[in-house]
C-alpha positions, 0 to 999 in steps of 0.5 A: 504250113497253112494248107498242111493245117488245112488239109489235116483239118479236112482230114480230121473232119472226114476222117472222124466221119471215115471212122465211124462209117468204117466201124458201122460198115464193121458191124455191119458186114460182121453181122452178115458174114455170121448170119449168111458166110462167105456166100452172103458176103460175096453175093451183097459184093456182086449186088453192089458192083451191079448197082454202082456199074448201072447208076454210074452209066444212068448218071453220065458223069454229073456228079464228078462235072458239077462238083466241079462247076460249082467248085468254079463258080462258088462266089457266085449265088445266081449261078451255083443256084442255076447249076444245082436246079440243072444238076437235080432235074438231070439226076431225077431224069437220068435215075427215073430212065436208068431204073425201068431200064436196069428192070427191063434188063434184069434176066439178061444182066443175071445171065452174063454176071451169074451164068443163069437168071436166078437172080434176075429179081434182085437185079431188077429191084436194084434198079431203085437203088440205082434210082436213089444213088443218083438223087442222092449224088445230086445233093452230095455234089452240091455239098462236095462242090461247096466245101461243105465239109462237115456237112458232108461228114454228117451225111455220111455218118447218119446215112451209114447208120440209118442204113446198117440199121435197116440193112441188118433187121432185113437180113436177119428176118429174110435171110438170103433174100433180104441181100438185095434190101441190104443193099439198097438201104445205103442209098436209100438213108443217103437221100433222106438225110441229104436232102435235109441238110442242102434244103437250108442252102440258098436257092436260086430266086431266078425264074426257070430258063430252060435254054440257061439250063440247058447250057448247063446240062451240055457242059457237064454232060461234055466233061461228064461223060468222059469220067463216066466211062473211066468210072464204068471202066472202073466198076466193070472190071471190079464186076469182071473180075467178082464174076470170074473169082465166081466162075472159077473158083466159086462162090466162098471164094467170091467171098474172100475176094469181098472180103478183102476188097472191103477192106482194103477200100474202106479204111483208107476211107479217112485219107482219100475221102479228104482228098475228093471233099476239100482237096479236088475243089481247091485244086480246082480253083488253082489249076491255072497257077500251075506252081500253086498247083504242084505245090498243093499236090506234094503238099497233099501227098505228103500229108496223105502219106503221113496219115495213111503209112502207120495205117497200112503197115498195120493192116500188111502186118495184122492182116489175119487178125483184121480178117478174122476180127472183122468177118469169121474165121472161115475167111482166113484165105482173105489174108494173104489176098489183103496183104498185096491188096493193101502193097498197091494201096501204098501206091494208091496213096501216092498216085491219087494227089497227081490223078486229081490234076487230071481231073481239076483241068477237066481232061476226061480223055486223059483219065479216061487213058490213065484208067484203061490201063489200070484196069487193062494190067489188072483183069489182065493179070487175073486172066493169065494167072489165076489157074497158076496162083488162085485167088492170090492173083487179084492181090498181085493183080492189084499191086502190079496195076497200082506199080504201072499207074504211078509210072503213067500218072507222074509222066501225066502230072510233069506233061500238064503242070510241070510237076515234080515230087518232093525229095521228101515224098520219093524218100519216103515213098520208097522207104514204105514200099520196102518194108511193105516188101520186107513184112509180105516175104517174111511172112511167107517164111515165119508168121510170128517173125512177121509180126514182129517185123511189121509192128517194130516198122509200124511204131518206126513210121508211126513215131516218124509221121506224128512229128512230121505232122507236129511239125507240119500243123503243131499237133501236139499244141493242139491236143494240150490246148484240147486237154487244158480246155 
C-alpha cells in the first residue's frame, strides 16, 4: 500500500495542477471559440499540431532520453550536472536550427497542410515556438527526470496562466491574426517560468569536457531518436487527419474535431500526467527486477483506473453538456465525436502503465512498432470511412486503434517482463468498457434515458472507486485529519 499512497500522492500534486490548467485551457479556448467560432478553434488546432510536429523533429528525442538518463543517475551529482549542461546546449542548438528551417520552409509546409500559402506567415513565425518548446523542454526534463514533482505542478500552473493571459488580449486585439500569438504565448511563459525554478538546482562544478559531452549526446540522441519518430508518427497523423477533416469536410468541421480532441486530451490530464512525472522514472529504476516491475505496473493502472473511471463516464455521459459548456452551442456536432473519443480513452487509460515499460527499458524499436500501428488503424479508418459516417469516424477511429493497441501492447508487456494484469484490473477494466457501450447506444435511442443511465453508472463506479482508494491509500482519514487540522 505504500506505492498506492505514492502514486495517488503524485496524482493529487499533478492532478491539482491538471485542474487548474484544465480550467485555464477552459477559459481560454472558451474565449476564443465566442471571439472567432469554430473557425478560430480549428486553425489554433492546426498551428499547434504544425509547432509540435517541427519542435518534436528539431529536438531528436532529448527530452524523453534525458528524462531517463537523469531518472538513472540521480544519486549522482557530477553526472546529472554533465547531463543537464549536455541536455541544454543540444536543445538551444537543435531549436536554433529547427527555427530558420521551419522559417525556410513555410510556404511550402501551408501549401501541403492548407492546399494554398495563405498562411505561410504564421507558419513561419511558429518556428520561434518551435525554438522556445525545446528550451523549455530542457528544463522540464531535468525536473521531470528528477522527480521534481511539485516543482513541475507549479510550472505548469503559472506557465498556463501567464500564457492564456497574453494569448487571449492577443486575439482579442488582432482577431484572427493574432491565432499565431496565441499559441506561441504557451511555450513562451513555459521558458520563463522554468528556468526560474531549475537555476537553484545544483550545477555541475566540473570544468567543460566536450569529449564527456559528447558521449552524452550520443546516448541520448541513439535512444532518442527512436522516440522521436514515434512522437512524430504521432503528431503527423493528428496534422493528417486535422487536414483531411479540413479538406473534406471544411473548416467548422476542423472545429468540431478540435474541439473534441481538446477535450478528450486534456482532462485526463490529472491521470496521465502523473504517470510521465513519477511514474516512468520509478519504473526506470526497477526495470531490471522485472516482478517489481510488473507490480508497479498493475499497481499504477489500477490507481489510474480509479481516479479516471467516475471522470469518463462523466464526460460519455454529459458530453453535450461539456461541449456546449466549455466552447458554444454551434459546436453541438462535437459531442457525439467526443463520446467514442473518450470510449478509446477507457483504453488509453489502461495501455499506457504497460506502454511505459517500453519506454523504461529504452526499446525505441518497439515503440516506435507499437505506435505505427496505432496510428495505421487510425488514419486508416478515417480514410475508408469518412464519406460513409463523416466527422463521427474520427471518434470510432479513435476507439478502434486504442482496442488494437491494448491487444499489442499486453503481448509487449508479457514478451519484456512477464507481465500479467490483475484479476481485479481485467474486472474492472471490461465492467467500464460496457457500460461506456451501454450509455454510447442508449444515447443514439433516447438522450434523457442516457443520462439517466450514465449518472446512475457514474455515481455506481464513483462510490466503488472512493473506497477502493480509501482502502488502497486511507483517504477518508486523510481528509478527517485535514478537516481536524
Amino acid at each position: 500500500m505504500k506505492t498506492h499512497r505514492q502514486i495517488f500522492r503524485s496524482s493529487a500534486v499533478t492532478g491539482s495542477a491538471s485542474i487548474i490548467n484544465i480550467s485555464v485551457t477552459i477559459i481560454k479556448v472558451k474565449v476564443l471559440a465566442v471571439l472567432l467560432g469554430p473557425a478560430g478553434v480549428g486553425i489554433m488546432g492546426i498551428y499547434q499540431n504544425i509547432m509540435n510536429i517541427s519542435s518534436t523533429i528539431a529536438g531528436c528525442g532529448l527530452g524523453s532520453s534525458g528524462v531517463r538518463q537523469l531518472a538513472g543517475t540521480a544519486g549522482d551529482a557530477d553526472t546529472v550536472g554533465i547531463v543537464r549542461r549536455a541536455l541544454w546546449i543540444a536543445n538551444l542548438m537543435l531549436g536554433f536550427a529547427g527555427m530558420v528551417a521551419l522559417w525556410l520552409l513555410r510556404r511550402p509546409v501551408a501549401e501541403i497542410v492548407f492546399g494554398n500559402a495563405a498562411h505561410a506567415r504564421e507558419i513561419g513565425w511558429l518556428g520561434l515556438g518551435l525554438f522556445l518548446s525545446l528550451l523549455a523542454s530542457a528544463q522540464t526534463a531535468l525536473l521531470q527526470g528528477l522527480r521534481r514533482i511539485s516543482d513541475l505542478a507549479r510550472v505548469n500552473i503559472m506557465s498556463a496562466v501567464m500564457g492564456t493571459a497574453v494569448g487571449i488580449v492577443a486575439v482579442y486585439l488582432l482577431g484572427e491574426r493574432g491565432v499565431v500569438w496565441f499559441v506561441l504565448t504557451a511555450p513562451a511563459a513555459s521558458i520563463l517560468v522554468a528556468v526560474s525554478y531549475t537555476r537553484s538546482l545544483p550545477k555541475s562544478q566540473l570544468p567543460y569536457d566536450w569529449y564527456v559531452m559528447q558521449r552524452q549526446w550520443q546516448a541520448m540522441l541513439k535512444a532518442g531518436i527512436p522516440f522521436m519518430a514515434a512522437e512524430i508518427l504521432n503528431l503527423a497523423t493528428q496534422l493528417a487527419a486535422r487536414s483531411f477533416v479540413f479538406r473534406q469536410l471544411g473548416i467548422d468541421a476542423s472545429g468540431y474535431f478540435q474541439a473534441s480532441w481538446s477535450i478528450s486530451m486534456v482532462y485526463l490530464g490529472f491521470v496521465l500526467g502523473a504517470m510521465g512525472v513519477d511514474y516512468y522514472p520509478r519504473l526506470t529504476e526497477a526495470i531490471n527486477d522485472h516482478e517489481r516491475s510488473r507490480q508497479l505496473v498493475n499497481e499504477q493502472t489500477e490507481m489510474a483506473l480509479l481516479l479516471a473511471s467516475p471522470v469518463l463516464l462523466a464526460m460519455l455521459t454529459l458530453a453535450p453538456w461539456v461541449i456546449h459548456l466549455l466552447y458554444a452551442e454551434n459546436f453541438a456536432p462535437a459531442a457525439d465525436l467526443l463520446r467514442w473519443q473518450v470510449m478509446g480513452d477507457i483504453l488509453k487509460v489502461v495501455s499506457w502503465p504497460m506502454g511505459f515499460i517500453i519506454l523504461a527499458q529504452g526499446r525505441g524499436e518497439i515503440y516506435l512498432i507499437t505506435q505505427f500501428i496505432w496510428n495505421a488503424v487510425y488514419i486508416g479508418w478515417m480514410a475508408l470511412g469518412i464519406h460513409q459516417w463523416g466527422l463521427l469516424t474520427a471518434g470510432i477511429g479513435f476507439w478502434v486503434a486504442y482496442m488494437v493497441l491494448c491487444v499489442v501492447v499486453y503481448g509487449v508487456a508479457v514478451k519484456l517482463i512477464g507481465f500479467k494484469a490483475t484479476k481485479r484490473n481485467m474486472i474492472f477494466t471490461l465492467v467500464l468498457f460496457l457500460i461506456g457501450v451501454v450509455i454510447v447506444l442508449i444515447s443514439n435511442i433516447s438522450s434523457q434515458l442516457a443520462y439517466y443511465a450514465g449518472l446512475a453508472a457514474t455515481l455506481a463506479v464513483g462510490v466503488y472507486s472512493l473506497q477502493r482508494l480509501d482502502h488502497l491509500t486511507h483517504l477518508f482519514e486523510w481528509f478527517r485529519k485535514i478537516w481536524k487540522a
